[in-house]
DSSP file (Angstrom, degrees, kcal/mol; ACC not computed):
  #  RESIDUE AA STRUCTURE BP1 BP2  ACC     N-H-->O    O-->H-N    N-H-->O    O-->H-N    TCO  KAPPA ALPHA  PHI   PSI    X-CA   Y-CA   Z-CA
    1    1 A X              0   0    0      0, 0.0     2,-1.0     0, 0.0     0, 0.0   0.000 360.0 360.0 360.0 147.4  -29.9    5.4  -16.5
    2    2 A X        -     0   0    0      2,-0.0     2,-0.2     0, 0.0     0, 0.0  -0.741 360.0-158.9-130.1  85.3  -29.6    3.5  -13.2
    3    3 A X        -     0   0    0     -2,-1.0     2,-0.6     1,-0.0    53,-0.1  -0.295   7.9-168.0 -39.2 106.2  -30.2    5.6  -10.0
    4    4 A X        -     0   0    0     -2,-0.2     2,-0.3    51,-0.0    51,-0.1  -0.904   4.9-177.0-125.1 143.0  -28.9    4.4   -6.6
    5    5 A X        -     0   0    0     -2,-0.6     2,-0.5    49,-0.2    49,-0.0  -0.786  19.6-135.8-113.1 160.0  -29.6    5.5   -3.6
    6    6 A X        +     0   0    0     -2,-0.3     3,-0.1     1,-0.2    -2,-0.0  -0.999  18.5 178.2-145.1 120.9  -28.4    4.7   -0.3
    7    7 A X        -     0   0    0     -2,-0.5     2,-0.4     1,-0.3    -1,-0.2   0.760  69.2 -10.4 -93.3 -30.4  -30.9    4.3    2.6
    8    8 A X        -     0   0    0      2,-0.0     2,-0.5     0, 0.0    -1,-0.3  -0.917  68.0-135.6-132.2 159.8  -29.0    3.3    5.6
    9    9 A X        -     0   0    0     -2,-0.4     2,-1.2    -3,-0.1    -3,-0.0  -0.797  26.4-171.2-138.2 125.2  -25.6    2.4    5.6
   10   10 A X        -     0   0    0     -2,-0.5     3,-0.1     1,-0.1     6,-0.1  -0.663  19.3-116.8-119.1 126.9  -24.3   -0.8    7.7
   11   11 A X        -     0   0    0     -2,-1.2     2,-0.2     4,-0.1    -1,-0.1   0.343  32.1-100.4 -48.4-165.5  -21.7   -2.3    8.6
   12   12 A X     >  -     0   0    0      1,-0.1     4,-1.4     0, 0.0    -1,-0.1  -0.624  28.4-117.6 -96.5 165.6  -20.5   -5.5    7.9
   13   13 A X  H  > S+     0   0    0     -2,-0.2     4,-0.9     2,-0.2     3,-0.2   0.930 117.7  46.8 -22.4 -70.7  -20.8   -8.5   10.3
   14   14 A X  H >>>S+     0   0    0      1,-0.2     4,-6.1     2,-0.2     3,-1.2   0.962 113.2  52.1 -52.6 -60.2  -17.0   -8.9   10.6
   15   15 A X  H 345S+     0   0    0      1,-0.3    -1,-0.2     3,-0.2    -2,-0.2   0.817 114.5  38.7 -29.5 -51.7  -16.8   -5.2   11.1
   16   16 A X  H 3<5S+     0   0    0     -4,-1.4    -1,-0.3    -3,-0.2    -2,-0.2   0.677 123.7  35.1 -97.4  -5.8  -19.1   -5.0   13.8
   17   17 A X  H <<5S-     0   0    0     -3,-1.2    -2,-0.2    -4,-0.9    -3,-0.2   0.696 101.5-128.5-106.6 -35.9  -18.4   -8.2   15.9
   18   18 A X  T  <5 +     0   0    0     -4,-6.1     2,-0.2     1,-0.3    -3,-0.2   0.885  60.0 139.9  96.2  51.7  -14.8   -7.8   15.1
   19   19 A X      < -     0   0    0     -5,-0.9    -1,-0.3     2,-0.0     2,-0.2  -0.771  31.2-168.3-140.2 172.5  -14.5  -11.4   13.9
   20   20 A X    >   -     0   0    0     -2,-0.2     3,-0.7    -5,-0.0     4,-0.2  -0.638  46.5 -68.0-132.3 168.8  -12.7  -13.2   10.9
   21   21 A X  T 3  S+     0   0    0      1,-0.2    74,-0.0    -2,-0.2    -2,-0.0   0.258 121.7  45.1 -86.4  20.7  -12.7  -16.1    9.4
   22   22 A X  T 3  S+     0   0    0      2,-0.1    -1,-0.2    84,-0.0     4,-0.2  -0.483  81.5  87.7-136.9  57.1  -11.3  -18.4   11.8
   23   23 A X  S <> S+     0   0    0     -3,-0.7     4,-1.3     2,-0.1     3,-0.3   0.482  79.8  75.9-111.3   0.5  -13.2  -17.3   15.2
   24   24 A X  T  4 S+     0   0    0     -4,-0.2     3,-0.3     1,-0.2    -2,-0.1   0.890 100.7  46.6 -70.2 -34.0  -15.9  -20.1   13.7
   25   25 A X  T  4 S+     0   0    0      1,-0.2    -1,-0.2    78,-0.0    -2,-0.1   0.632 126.6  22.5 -93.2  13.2  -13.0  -22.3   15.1
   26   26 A X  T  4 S+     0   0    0     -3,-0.3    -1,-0.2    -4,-0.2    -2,-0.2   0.369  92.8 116.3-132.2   9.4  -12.5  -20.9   18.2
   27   27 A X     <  -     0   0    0     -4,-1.3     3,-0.1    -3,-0.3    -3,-0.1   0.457  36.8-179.0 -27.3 166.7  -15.4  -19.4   18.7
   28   28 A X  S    S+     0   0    0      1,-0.1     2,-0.2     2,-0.0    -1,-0.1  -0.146  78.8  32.6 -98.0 -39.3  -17.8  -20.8   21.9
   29   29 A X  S    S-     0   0    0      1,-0.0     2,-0.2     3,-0.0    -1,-0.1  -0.599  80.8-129.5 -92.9 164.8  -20.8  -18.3   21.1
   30   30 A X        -     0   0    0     -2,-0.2     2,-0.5    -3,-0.1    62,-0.1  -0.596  37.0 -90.0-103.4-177.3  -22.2  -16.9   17.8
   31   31 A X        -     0   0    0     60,-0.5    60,-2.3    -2,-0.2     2,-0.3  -0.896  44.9-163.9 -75.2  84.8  -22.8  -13.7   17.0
   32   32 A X  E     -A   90   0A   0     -2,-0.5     2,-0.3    58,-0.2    58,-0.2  -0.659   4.2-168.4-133.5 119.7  -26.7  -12.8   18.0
   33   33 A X  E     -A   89   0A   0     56,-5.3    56,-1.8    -2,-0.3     2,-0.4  -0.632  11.3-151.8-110.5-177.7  -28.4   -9.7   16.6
   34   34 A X  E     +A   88   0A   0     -2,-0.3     2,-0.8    54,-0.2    54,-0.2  -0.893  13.4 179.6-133.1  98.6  -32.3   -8.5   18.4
   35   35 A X  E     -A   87   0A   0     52,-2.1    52,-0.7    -2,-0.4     3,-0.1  -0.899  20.0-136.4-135.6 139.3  -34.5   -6.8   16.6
   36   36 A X  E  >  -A   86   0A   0     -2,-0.8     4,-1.8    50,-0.3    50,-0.3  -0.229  20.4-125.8 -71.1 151.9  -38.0   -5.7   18.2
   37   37 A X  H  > S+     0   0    0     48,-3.6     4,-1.7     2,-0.2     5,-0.3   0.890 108.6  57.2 -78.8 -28.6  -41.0   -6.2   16.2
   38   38 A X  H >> S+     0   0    0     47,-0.7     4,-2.1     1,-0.2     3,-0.6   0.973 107.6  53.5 -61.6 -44.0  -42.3   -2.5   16.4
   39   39 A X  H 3> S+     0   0    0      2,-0.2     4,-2.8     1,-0.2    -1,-0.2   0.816 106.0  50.4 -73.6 -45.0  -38.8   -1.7   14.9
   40   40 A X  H 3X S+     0   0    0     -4,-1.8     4,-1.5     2,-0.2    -1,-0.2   0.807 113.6  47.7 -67.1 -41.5  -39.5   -4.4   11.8
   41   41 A X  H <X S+     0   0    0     -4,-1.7     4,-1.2    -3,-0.6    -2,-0.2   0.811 107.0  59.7 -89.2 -29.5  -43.1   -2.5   11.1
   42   42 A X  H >X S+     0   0    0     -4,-2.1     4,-2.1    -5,-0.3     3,-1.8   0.992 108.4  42.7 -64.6 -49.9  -41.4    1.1   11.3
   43   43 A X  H 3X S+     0   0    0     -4,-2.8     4,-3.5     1,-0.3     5,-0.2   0.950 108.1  60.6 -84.2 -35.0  -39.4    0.3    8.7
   44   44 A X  H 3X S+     0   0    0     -4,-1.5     4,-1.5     1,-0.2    -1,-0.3   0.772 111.8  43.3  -7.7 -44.1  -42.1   -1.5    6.6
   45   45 A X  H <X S+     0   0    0     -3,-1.8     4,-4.5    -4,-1.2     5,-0.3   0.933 102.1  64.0-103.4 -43.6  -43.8    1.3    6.5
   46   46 A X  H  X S+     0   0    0     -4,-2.1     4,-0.8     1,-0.3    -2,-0.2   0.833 115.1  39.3 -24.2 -50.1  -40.9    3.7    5.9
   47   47 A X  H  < S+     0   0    0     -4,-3.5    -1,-0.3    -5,-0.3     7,-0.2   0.780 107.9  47.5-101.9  -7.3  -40.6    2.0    2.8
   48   48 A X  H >< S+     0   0    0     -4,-1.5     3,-0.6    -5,-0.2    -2,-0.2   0.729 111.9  58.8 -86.2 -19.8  -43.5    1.2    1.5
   49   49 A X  H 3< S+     0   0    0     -4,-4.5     2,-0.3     1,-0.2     3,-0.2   0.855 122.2  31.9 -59.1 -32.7  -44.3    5.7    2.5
   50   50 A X  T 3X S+     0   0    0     -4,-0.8     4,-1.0    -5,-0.3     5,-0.3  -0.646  86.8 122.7-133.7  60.3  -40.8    6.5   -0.1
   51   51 A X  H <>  +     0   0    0     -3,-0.6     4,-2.1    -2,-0.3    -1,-0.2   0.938  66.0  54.5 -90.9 -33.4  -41.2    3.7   -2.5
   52   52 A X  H  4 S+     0   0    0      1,-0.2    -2,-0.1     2,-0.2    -1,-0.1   0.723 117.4  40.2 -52.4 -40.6  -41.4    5.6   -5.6
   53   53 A X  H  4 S+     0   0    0      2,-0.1     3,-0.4     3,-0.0    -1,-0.2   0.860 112.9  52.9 -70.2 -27.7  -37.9    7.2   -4.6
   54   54 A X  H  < S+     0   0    0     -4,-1.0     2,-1.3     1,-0.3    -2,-0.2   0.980 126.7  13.1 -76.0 -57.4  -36.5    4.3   -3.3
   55   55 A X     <  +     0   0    0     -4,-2.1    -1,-0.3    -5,-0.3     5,-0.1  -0.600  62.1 178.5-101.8  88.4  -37.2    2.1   -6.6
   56   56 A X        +     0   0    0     -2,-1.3     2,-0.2    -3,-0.4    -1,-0.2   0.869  60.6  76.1 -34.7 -57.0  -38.2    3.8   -9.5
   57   57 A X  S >  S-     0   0    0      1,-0.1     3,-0.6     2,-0.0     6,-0.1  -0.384  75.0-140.9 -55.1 131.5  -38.4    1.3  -11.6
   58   58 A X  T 3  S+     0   0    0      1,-0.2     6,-0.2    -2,-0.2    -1,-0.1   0.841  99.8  65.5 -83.8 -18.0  -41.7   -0.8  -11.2
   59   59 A X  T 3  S+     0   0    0      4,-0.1    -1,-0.2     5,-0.0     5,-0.1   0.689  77.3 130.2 -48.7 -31.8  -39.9   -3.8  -11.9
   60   60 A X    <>  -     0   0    0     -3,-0.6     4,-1.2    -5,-0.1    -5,-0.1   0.056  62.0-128.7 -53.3 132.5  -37.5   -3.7   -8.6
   61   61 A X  H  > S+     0   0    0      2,-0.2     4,-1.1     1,-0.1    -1,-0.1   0.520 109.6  58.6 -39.7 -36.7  -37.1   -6.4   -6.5
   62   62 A X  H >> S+     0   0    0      2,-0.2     3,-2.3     3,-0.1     4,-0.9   0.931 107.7  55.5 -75.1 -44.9  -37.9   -4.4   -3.1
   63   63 A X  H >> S+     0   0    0      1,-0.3     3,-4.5     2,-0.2     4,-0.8   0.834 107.6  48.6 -53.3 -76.2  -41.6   -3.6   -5.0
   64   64 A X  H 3X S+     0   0    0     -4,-1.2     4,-2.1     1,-0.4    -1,-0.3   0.734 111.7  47.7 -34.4 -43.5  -42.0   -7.1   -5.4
   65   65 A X  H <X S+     0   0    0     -3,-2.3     4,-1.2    -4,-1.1    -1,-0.4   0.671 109.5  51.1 -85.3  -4.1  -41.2   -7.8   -1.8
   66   66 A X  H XX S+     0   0    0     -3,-4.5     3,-1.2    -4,-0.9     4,-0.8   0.901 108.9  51.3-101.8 -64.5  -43.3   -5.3   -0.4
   67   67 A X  H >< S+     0   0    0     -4,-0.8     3,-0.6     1,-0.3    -2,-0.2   0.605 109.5  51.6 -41.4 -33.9  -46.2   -6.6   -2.4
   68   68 A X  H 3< S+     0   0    0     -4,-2.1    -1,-0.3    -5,-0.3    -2,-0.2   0.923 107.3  56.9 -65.6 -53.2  -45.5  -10.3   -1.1
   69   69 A X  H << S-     0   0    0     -3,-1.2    -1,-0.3    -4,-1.2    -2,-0.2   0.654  94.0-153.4 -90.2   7.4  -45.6   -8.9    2.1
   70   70 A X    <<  -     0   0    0     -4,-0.8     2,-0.3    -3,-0.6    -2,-0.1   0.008  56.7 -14.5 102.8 157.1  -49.2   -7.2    2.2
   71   71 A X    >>  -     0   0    0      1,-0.1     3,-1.1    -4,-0.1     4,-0.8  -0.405  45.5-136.3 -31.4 106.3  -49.5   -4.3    4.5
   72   72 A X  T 34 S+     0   0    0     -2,-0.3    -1,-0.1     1,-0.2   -27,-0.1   0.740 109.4  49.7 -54.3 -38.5  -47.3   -3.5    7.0
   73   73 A X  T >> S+     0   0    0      2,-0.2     4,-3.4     3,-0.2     3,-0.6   0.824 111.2  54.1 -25.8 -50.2  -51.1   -2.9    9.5
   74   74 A X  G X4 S+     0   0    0     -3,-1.1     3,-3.0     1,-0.3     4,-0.2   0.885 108.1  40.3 -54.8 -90.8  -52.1   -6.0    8.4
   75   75 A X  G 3< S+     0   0    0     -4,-0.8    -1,-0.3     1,-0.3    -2,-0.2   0.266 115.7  54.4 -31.4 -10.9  -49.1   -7.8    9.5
   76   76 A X  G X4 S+     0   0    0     -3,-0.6     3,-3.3    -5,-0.3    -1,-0.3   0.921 105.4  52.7 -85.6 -50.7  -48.9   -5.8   12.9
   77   77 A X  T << S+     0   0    0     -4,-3.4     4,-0.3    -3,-3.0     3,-0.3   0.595 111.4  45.4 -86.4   2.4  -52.3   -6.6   13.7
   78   78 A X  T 3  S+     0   0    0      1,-0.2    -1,-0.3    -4,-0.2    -2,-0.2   0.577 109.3  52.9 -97.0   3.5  -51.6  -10.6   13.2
   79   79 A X  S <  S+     0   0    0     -3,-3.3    -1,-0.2     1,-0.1    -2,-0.1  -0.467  85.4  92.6-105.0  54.0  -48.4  -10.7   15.2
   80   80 A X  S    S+     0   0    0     -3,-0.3    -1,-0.1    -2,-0.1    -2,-0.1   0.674  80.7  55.0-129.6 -51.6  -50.3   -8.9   18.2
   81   81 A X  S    S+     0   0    0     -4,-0.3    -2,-0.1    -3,-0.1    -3,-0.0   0.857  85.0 105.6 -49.8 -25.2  -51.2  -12.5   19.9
   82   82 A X        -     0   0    0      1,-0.1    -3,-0.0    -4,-0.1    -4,-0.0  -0.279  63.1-158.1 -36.9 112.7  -47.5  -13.2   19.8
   83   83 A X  S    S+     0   0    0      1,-0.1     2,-0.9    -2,-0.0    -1,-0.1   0.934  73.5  81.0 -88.0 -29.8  -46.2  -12.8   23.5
   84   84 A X        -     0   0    0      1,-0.1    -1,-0.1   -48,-0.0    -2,-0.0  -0.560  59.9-167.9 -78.9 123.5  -42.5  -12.2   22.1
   85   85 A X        +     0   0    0     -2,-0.9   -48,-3.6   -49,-0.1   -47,-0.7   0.265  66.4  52.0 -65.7   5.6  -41.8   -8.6   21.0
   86   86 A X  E     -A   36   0A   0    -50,-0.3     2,-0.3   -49,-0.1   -50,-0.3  -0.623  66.2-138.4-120.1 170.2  -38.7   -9.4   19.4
   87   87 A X  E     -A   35   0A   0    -52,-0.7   -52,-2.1    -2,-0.3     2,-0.5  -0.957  21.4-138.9-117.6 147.4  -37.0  -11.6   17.0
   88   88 A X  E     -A   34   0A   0     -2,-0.3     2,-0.3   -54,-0.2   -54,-0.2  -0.932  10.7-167.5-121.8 147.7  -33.7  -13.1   17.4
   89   89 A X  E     -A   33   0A   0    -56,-1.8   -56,-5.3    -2,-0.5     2,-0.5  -0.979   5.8-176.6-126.4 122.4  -31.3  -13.5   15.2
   90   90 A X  E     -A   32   0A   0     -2,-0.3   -58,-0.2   -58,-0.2     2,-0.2  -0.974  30.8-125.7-130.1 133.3  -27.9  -15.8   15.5
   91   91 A X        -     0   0    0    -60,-2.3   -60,-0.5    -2,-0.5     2,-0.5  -0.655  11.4-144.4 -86.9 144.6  -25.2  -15.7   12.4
   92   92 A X        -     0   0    0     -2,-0.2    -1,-0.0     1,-0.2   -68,-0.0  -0.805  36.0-101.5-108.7 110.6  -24.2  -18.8   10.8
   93   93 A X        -     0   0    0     -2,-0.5    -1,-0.2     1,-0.1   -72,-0.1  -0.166  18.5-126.6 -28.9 146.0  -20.5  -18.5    9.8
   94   94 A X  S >  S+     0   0    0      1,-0.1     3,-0.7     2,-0.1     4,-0.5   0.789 105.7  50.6 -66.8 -49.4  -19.8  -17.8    6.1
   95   95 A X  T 3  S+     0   0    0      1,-0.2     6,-0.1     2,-0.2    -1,-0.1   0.527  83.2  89.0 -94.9  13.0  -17.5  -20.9    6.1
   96   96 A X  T 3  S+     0   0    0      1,-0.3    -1,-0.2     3,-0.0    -2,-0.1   0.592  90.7  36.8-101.9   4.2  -19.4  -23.7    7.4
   97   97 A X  S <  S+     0   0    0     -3,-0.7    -1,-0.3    -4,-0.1     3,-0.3   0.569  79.4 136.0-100.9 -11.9  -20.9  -25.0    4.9
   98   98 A X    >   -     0   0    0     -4,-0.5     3,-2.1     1,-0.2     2,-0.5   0.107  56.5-120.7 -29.2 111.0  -18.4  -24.7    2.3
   99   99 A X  T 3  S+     0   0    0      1,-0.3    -1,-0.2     3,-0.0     3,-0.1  -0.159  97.3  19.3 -51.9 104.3  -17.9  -27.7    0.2
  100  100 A X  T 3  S+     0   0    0     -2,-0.5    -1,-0.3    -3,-0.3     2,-0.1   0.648  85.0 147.0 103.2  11.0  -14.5  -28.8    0.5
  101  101 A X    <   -     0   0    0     -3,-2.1     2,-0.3    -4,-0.1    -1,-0.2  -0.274  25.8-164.9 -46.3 135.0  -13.3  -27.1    3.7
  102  102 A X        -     0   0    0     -3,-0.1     4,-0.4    -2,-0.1     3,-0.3  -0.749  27.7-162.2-141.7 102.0  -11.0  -28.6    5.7
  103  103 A X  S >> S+     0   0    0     -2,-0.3     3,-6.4     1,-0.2     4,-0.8   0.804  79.5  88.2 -32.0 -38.8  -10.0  -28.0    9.2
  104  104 A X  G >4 S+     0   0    0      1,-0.3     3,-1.5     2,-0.2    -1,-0.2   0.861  83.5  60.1 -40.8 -70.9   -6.5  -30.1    8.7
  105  105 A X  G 34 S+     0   0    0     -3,-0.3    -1,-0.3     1,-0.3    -2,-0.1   0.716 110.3  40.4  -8.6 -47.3   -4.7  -26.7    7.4
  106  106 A X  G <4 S+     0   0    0     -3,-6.4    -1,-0.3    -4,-0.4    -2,-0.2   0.791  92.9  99.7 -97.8 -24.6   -5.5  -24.9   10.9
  107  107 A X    <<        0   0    0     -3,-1.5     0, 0.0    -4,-0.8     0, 0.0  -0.155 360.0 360.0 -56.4 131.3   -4.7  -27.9   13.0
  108  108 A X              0   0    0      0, 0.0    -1,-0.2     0, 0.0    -2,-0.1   0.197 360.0 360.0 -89.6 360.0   -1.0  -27.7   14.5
């Protein structure tokens, strides 16, 4: 039987910038999300504290990714020389690499 649970729920890109799929061509900035590093280790730890609810199964893909990534401690106490407290994050259009795209259509 296949349990799902839902831990946060987030919007979509489009949803939350209010964009489509042609503001990549009219576009001047992208879309830039911010996310602190204290913020990155809370939730690390959030999930590796409810991992047995979140994935039951020991097979699961999140298990696997929190084993790859080690202790969330660990990982604080090597980012600590780091002088930025953040990460930034700028979204890459969905269409812009698409093989076989063609502006000409949008063109007047």
């Amino acid at each position: 039987m296949l349990t799902c649970l839902t831990v946060i729920n987030v919007r979509t890109a489009e949803t939350q910038f209010d964009i489509d799929e042609f503001n990549d061509l009219y576009a001047r900035t992208k879309p830039t999300l911010y996310i602190k590093l204290a913020d990155i280790f809370a939730i690390h730890n959030l999930v590796v504290t409810d991992i047995a609810t979140l994935c039951p199964s020991q097979d699961d893909v999140l298990r696997e990714v929190i084993r790859e990534l080690g202790s969330a401690k660990n990982n604080e106490n090597e980012m600590l020389h780091v002088s930025s407290t953040e990460i930034t994050l700028t979204l890459n259009p969905k269409l812009h690499d698409k093989e076989g795209m063609s502006l000409k259509p949008f063109l007047l």
